[in-house]
C-alpha positions as CSV (number, residue, x, y, z in Angstrom):
1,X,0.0,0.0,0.0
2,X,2.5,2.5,1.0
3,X,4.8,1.8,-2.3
4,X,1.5,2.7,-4.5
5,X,1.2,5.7,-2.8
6,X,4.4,6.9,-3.1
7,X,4.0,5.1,-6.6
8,X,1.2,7.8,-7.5
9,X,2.9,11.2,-5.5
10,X,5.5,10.5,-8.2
11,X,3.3,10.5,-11.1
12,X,1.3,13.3,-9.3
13,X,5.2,15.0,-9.5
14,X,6.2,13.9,-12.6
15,X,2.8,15.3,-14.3
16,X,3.0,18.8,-12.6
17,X,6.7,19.5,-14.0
18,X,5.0,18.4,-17.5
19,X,2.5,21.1,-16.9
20,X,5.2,24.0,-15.9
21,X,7.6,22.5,-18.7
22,X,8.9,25.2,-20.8
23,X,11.4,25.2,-23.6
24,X,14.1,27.8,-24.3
25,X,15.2,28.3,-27.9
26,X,18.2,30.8,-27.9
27,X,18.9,32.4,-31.9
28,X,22.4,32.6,-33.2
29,X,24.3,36.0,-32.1
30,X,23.8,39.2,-34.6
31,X,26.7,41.5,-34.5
32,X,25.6,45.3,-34.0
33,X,26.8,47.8,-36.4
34,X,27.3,51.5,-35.4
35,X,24.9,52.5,-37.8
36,X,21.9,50.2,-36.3
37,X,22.7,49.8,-32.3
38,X,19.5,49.9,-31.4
39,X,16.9,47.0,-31.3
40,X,13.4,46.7,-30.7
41,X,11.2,43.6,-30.7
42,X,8.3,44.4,-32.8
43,X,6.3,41.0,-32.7
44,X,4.9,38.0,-34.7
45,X,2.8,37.1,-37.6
46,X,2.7,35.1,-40.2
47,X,6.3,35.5,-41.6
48,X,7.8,35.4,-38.0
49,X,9.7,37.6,-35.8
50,X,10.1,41.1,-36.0
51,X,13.1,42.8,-34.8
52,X,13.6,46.5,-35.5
53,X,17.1,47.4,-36.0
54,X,17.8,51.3,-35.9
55,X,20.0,54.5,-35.0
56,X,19.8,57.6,-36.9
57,X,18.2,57.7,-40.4
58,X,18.4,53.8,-41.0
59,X,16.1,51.1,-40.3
60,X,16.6,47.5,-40.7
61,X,14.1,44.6,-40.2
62,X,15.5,41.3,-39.2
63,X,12.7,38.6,-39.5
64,X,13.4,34.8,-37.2
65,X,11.4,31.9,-38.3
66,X,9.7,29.5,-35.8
67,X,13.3,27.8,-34.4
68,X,14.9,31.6,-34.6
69,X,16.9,31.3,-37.9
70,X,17.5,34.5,-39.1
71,X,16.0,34.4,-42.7
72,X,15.1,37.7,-43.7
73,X,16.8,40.8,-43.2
74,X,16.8,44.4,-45.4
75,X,17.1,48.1,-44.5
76,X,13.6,50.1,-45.4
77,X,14.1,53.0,-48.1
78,X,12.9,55.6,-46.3
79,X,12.9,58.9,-48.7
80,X,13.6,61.6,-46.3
81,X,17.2,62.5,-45.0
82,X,16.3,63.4,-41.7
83,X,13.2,61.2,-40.6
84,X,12.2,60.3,-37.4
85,X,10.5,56.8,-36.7
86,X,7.0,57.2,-34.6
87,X,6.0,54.1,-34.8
88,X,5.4,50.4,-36.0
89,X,2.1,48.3,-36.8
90,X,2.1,44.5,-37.4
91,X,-0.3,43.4,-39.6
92,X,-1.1,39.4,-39.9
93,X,1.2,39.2,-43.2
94,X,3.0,42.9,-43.3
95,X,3.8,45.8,-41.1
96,X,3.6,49.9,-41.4
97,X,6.1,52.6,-41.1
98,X,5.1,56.1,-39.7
99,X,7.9,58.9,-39.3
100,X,8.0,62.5,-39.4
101,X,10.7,65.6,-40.9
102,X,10.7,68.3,-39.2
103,X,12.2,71.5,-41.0
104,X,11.3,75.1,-40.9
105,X,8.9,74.8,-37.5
106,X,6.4,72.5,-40.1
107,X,6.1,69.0,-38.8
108,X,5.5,66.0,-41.7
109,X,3.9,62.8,-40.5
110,X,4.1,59.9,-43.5
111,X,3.5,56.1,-43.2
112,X,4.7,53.6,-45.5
113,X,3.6,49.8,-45.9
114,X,6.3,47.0,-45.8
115,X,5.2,43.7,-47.4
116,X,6.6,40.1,-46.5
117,X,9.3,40.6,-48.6
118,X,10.6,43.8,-46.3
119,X,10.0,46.0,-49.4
120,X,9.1,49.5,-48.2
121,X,5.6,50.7,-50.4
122,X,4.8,54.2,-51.6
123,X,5.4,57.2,-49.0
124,X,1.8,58.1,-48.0
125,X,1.2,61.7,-46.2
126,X,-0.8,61.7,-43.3
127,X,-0.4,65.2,-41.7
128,X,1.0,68.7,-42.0
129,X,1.5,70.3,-38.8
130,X,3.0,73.9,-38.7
131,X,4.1,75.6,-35.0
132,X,5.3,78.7,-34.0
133,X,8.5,78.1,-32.8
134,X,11.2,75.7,-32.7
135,X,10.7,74.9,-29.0
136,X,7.1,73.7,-29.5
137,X,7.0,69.9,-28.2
138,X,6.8,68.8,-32.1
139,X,6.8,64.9,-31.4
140,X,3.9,62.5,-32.2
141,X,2.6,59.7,-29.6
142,X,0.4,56.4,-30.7
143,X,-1.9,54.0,-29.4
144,X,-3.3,50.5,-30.9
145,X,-6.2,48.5,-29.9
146,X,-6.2,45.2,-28.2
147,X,-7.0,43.4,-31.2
148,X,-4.9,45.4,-33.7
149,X,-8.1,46.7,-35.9
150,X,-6.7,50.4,-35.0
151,X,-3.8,52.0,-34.4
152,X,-4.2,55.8,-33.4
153,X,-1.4,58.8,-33.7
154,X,-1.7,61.7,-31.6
155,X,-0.4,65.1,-32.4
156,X,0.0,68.5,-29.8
157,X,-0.7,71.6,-31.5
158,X,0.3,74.8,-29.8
159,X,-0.4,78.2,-29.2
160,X,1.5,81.2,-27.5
161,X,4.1,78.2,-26.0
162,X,0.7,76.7,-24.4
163,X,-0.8,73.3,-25.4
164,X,-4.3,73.8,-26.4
165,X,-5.2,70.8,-29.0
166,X,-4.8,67.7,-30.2
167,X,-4.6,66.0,-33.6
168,X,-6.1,62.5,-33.9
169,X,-4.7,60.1,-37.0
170,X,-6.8,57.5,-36.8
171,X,-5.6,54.3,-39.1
172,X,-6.4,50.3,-39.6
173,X,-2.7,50.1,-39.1
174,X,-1.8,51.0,-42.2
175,X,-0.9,53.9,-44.5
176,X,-4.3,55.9,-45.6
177,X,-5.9,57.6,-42.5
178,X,-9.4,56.9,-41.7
179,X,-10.0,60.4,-40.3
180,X,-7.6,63.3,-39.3
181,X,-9.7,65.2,-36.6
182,X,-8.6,68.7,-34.0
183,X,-9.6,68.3,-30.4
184,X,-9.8,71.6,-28.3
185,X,-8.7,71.1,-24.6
186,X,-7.8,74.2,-23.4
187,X,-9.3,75.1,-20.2
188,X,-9.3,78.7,-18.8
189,X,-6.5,79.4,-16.0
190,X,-5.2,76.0,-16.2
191,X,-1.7,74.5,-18.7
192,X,-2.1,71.1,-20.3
193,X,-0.3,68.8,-20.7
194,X,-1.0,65.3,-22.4
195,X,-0.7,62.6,-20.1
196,X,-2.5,59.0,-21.7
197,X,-4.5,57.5,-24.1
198,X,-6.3,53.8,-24.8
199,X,-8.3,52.9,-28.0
200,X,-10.4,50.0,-27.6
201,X,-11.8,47.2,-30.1
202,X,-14.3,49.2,-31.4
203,X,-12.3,51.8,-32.6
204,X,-13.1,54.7,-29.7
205,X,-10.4,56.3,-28.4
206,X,-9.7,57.9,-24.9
207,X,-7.6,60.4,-24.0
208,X,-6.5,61.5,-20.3
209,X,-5.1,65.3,-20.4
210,X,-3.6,66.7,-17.2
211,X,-4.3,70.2,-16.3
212,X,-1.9,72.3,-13.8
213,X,-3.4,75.3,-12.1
214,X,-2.4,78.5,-13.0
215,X,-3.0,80.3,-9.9
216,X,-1.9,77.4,-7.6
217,X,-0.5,73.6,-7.4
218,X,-3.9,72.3,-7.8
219,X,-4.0,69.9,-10.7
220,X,-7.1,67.9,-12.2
221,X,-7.6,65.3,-14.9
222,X,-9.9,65.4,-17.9
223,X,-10.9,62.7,-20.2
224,X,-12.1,63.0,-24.1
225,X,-13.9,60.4,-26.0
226,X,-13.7,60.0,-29.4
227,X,-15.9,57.6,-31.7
228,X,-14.1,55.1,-34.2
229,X,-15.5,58.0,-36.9
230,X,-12.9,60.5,-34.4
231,X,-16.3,62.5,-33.0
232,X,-16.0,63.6,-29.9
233,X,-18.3,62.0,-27.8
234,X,-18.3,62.4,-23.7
235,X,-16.0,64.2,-21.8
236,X,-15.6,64.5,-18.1
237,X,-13.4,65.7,-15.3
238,X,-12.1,62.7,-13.1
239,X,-12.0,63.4,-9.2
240,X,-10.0,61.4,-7.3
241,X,-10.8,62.9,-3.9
242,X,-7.5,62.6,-2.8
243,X,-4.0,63.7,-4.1
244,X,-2.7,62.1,-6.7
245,X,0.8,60.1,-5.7
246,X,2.6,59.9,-9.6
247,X,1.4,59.1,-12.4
248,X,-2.0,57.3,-13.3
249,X,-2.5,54.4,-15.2
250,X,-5.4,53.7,-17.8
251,X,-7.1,50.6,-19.5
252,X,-10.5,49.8,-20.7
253,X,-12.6,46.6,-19.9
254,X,-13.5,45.0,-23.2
255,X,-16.3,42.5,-21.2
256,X,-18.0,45.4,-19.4
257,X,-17.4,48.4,-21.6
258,X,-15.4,50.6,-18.8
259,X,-12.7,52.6,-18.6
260,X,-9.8,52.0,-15.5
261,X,-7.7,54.7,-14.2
262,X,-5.8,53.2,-12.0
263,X,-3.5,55.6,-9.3
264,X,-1.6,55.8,-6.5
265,X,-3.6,58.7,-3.8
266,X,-2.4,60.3,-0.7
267,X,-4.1,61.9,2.3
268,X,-0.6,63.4,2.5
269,X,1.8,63.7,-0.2
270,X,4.8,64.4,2.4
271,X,3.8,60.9,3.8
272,X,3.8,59.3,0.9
273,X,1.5,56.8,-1.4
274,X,-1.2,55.2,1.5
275,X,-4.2,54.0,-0.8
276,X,-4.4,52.3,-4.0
277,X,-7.8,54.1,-6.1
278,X,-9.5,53.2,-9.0
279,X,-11.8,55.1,-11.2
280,X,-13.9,53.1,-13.1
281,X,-16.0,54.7,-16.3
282,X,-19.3,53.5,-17.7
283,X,-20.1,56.2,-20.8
284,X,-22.9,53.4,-21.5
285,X,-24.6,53.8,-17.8
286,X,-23.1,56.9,-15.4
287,X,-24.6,54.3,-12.1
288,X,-21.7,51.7,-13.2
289,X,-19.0,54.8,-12.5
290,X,-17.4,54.6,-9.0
291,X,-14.5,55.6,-7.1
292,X,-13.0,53.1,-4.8
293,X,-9.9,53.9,-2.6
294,X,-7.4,50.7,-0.7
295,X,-5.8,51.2,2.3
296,X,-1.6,50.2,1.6
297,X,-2.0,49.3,5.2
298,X,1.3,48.3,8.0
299,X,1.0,44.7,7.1
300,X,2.1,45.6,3.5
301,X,4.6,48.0,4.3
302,X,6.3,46.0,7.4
303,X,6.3,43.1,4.6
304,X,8.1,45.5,2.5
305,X,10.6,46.4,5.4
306,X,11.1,42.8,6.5
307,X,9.9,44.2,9.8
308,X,8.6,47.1,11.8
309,X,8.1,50.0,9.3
310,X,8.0,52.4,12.7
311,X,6.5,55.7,11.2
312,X,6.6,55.0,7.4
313,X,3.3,55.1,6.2
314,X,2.9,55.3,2.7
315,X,5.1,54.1,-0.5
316,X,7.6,56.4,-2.1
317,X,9.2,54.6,-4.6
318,X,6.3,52.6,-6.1
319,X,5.6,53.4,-9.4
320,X,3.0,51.5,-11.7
321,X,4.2,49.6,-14.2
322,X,1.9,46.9,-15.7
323,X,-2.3,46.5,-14.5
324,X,-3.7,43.5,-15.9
325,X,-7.6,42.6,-15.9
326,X,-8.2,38.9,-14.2
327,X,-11.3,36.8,-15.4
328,X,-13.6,38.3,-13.2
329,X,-13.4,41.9,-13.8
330,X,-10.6,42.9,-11.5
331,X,-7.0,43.9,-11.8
332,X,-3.8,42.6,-11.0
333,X,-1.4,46.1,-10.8
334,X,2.5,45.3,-10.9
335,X,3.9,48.2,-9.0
336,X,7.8,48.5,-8.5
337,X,10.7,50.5,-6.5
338,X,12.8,52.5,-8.3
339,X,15.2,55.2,-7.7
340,X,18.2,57.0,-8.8
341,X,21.2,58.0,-7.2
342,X,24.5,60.1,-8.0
343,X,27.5,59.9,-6.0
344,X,30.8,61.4,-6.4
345,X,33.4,59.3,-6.7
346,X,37.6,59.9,-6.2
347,X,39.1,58.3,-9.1
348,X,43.3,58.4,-10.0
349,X,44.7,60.8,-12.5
350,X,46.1,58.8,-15.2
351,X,48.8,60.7,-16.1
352,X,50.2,60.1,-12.8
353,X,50.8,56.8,-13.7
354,X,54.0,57.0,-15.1
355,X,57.6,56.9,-14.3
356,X,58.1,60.3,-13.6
357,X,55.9,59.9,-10.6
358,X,57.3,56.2,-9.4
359,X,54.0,54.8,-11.0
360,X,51.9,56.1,-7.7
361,X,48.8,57.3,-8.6
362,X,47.5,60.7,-7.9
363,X,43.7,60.3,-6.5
364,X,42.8,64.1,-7.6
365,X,39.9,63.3,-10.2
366,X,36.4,63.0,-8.9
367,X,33.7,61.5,-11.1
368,X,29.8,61.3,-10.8
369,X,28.2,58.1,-10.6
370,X,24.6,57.6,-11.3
371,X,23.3,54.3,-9.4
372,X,19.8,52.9,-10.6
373,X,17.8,50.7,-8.3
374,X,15.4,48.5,-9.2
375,X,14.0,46.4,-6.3
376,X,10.9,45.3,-5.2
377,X,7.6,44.2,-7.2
378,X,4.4,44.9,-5.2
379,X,1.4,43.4,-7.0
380,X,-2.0,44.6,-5.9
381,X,-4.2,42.3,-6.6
382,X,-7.9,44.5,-6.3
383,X,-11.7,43.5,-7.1
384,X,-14.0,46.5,-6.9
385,X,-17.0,44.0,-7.5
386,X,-16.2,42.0,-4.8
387,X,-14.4,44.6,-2.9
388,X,-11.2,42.4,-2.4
389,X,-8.3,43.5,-1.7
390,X,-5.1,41.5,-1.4
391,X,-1.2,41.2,-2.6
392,X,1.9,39.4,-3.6
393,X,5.5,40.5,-2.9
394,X,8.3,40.0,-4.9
395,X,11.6,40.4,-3.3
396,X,14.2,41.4,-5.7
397,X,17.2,44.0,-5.0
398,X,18.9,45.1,-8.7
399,X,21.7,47.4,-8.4
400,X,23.4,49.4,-11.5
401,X,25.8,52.1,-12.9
402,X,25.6,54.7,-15.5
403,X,23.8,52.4,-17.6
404,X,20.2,53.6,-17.4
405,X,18.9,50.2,-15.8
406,X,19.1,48.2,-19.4
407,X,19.3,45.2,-17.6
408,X,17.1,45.8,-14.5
409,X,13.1,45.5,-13.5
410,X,10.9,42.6,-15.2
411,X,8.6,41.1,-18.0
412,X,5.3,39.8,-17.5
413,X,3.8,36.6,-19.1
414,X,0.0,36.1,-18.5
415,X,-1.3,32.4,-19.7
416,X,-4.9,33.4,-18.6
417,X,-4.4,31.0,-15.7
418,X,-1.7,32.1,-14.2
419,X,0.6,35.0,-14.0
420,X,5.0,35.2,-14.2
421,X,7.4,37.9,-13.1
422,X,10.3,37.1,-15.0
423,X,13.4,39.1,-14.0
424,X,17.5,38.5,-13.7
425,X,19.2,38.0,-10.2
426,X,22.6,37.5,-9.2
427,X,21.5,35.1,-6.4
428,X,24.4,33.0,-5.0
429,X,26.7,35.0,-7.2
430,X,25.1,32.8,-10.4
431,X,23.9,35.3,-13.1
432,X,20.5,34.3,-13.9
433,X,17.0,34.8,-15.2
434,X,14.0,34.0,-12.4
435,X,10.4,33.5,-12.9
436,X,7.8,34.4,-10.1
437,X,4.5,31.9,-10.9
438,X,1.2,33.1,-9.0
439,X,-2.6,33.7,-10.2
440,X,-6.0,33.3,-8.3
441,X,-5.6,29.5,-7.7
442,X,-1.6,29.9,-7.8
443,X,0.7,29.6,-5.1
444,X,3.6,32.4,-5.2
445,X,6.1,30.2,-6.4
446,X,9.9,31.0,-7.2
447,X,12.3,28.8,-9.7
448,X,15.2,29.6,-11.7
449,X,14.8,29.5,-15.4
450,X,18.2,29.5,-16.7
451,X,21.9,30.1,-15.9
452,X,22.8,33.2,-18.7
453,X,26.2,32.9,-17.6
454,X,26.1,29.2,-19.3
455,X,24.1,30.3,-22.1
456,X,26.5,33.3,-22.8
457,X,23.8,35.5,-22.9
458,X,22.6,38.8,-20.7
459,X,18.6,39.1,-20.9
460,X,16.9,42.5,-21.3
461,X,13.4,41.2,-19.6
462,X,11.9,44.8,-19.7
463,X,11.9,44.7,-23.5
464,X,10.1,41.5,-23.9
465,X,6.9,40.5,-26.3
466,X,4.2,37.9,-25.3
467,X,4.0,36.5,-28.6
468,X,0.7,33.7,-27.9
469,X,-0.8,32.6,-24.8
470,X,2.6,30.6,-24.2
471,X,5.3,32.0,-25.5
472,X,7.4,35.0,-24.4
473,X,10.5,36.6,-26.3
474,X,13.4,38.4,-24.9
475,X,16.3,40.0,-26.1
476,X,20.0,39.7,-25.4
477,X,22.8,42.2,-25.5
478,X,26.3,41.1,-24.6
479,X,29.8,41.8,-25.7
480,X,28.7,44.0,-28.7
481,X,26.4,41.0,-30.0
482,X,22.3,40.8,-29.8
483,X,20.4,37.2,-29.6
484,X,16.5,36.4,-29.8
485,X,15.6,33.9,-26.4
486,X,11.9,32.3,-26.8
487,X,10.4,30.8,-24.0
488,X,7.8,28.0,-24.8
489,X,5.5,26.9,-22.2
């Protein structure tokens, strides 16, 4: 009796590692030239992997098959000498180019198709855009839809140095415009500034404009909504009745047809971050709006201290990085610490170094050091239907200088069952890339995926792609070469 049990916890082992079984495919290494340093994974479809190549005024598409041969590769002919890449959409069998030029304070927004032979179509133009000065903010921002049916550009126009409207492009994601609409949203005694947008499935598009008082610190958020024909539709002001604690964060609810600004509040900004708030927006039916504020209460933040947080009461470092909507209708909101240091540091002359001076170095140099830290990942884990309220803590401690954190925070993969935080450590000294497994039904649990130190490779997690349901792709940059890594689950 006792050897069949043990007989069936083995099986019951054996078929659990099946189920968290991944495989890693790791691509051949691609040299960097000086005139494309820069990479970008764009995605998948039907021809394979994208990977943008760039630096200034040249682009390059590399295209992986399904086992990460590299197969297809070509620079785009783009026309103009001094272009500026906004954006790129994937279609199922091609992608689209936008750029600008910007010359004589005018601002030219084009697009351009690419077909699956990396041939660059006919130069479309989508905009003209004339400012006053040179130091108007002449950049263009974008947003797609979940489903890729849209993909919207968004343009500030200005007037007297003050942003007053907006441009809409709205596209299929590719290069003719569906409409080319002017939004006014100045507001007396207040500046403006853009701050987010979200275009859902149906082609509607919100936009979230942040409005500084004039006559004090006050500041208030406004949000425009635009049909998939670019009509403006509704438009409100969003109270959060407390202060707002950085940035907020938006998404919309394709099942109940709301709107999510998610945010970190403050009775006391000088205290720091102590409740979690969500707005939720029902255009359809104003009873199914609601503001609901969480307590970060001394159990989270002596978790965070490993220990008695004494008089801390808030967060201060927490910033939100990822908010992810769970089966039923409530979020999952990666937060993380961050912060940046510079310190001076005494470094030796080098010209001291020589025989002149007995080889005896001369410390009179100083040098400043900026240190990047990237620790922590708080998850919040919030139902405002249920009015739940829990969280998982990651520990993680990722320490780095003058390199702007390339190799710092973390990816997330989300099977629909289950959730992973997949980030590097240098754990017992062993280089390696970790992955964090929890979900509704999911046990917070911990594994190491791979020794990178073994594989020759260093993984940039924060510039990953979930490419399907099971599959993530990451980047690697080391020693001047860049690999593809897919993870198969």
């Amino acid at each position: 009796m006792l050897n069949k049990t043990l007989f069936f916890f083995f099986i019951s082992i054996v078929f659990c590692s099946l189920l968290n079984a991944q495989t890693i495919t790791i691509s051949k290494p691609i040299p960097l030239s000086s005139k494309t340093s820069k990479f970008k994974i764009l995605g998948k479809n039907n021809i394979g992997y994208w990977v943008r190549n760039y630096g200034k005024n040249e682009e390059r598409i590399d295209v992986y098959d399904e086992n990460l041969n590299l197969y297809k590769s070509k620079s785009l002919l783009v026309k103009r000498q001094n272009f500026s890449t906004v954006s790129f959409f994937l279609g199922t069998n091609n992608a689209t180019i936008y750029y600008t030029e910007y010359k004589k304070r005018t601002m030219y927004l084009y697009a351009s198709s690419i077909n699956e032979r990396l041939e660059t179509g006919a130069e479309i133009s989508l905009d003209t855009t004339k400012y006053e000065s040179f130091d108007d903010v002449a950049s263009v921002s974008f947003a797609s839809s979940i489903n890729k049916s849209y993909h919207m550009l968004f343009i500030p126009m200005y007037e007297n140095a003050y942003f007053k409207k907006i441009k809409i492009i709205g596209t299929n994601g590719g290069a003719y415009s569906i409409y080319n609409k002017i939004i006014d949203i100045n507001k007396n005694t207040y500046s403006a500034s853009p701050e987010d947008a979200i275009v859902n499935n149906d082609g509607s598009t919100l936009l979230l404009i942040k409005y500084k008082s004039n006559i004090n610190d006050s500041i208030l958020y406004m949000t425009y909504v635009l049909n998939k024909k670019g009509e403006l539709t509704y438009k409100t002001i969003i109270n959060f009745d407390k202060n707002l604690f950085g940035d907020p964060y938006m998404l919309y609810n394709e099942k109940t047809k709301a709107f999510i600004i998610n945010a970190f509040t403050s009775d006391m900004p000088k205290e720091g971050a102590n409740y979690f708030t969500t707005s939720t927006l029902n255009f359809d039916d104003a009873n199914e709006s609601k503001i609901n504020h969480y307590k970060i209460d001394k159990q989270i933040l002596d978790d965070i201290y490993e220990g008695d947080a004494g008089k801390i009461t808030g967060l201060y470092t927490f910033k939100i990085k990822k908010v992810i909507l769970t089966n039923d209708n409530g979020v999952y909101v990666f937060t993380e610490s961050f912060f940046k240091e510079n310190k001076e540091e005494i470094s030796p002359d080098i010209l001291s170094l020589s025989p002149m001076n007995n080889f005896q170095p001369s410390f009179n140099n100083t040098r400043t050091v900026s240190v990047y830290h990237y620790n922590n990942v708080l998850c919040l884990k919030i139902n405002d239907s249920l009015r739940t309220f829990d969280y998982e803590l990651i520990k993680k401690n990722q320490v780095s200088e003058n390199d702007n954190g390339a190799y710092s925070s973390f990816s997330i993969f989300n099977t629909g069952k289950n959730i992973k935080c997949l980030y590097n450590s240098e754990e017992s000294s062993i280089y390696s890339l970790v992955e964090n497994t929890f979900g509704e039904n999911t046990t917070n649990t911990k594994q190491v995926l791979l020794n990178q130190e073994k594989k020759g490779i260093q993984l940039i997690p924060k510039l990953s792609v979930q490419t399907s349901i099971n599959e993530i792709v990451l980047p690697s940059y080391r020693n001047d070469d860049f690999k593809l890594i897919k993870i198969k689950y």
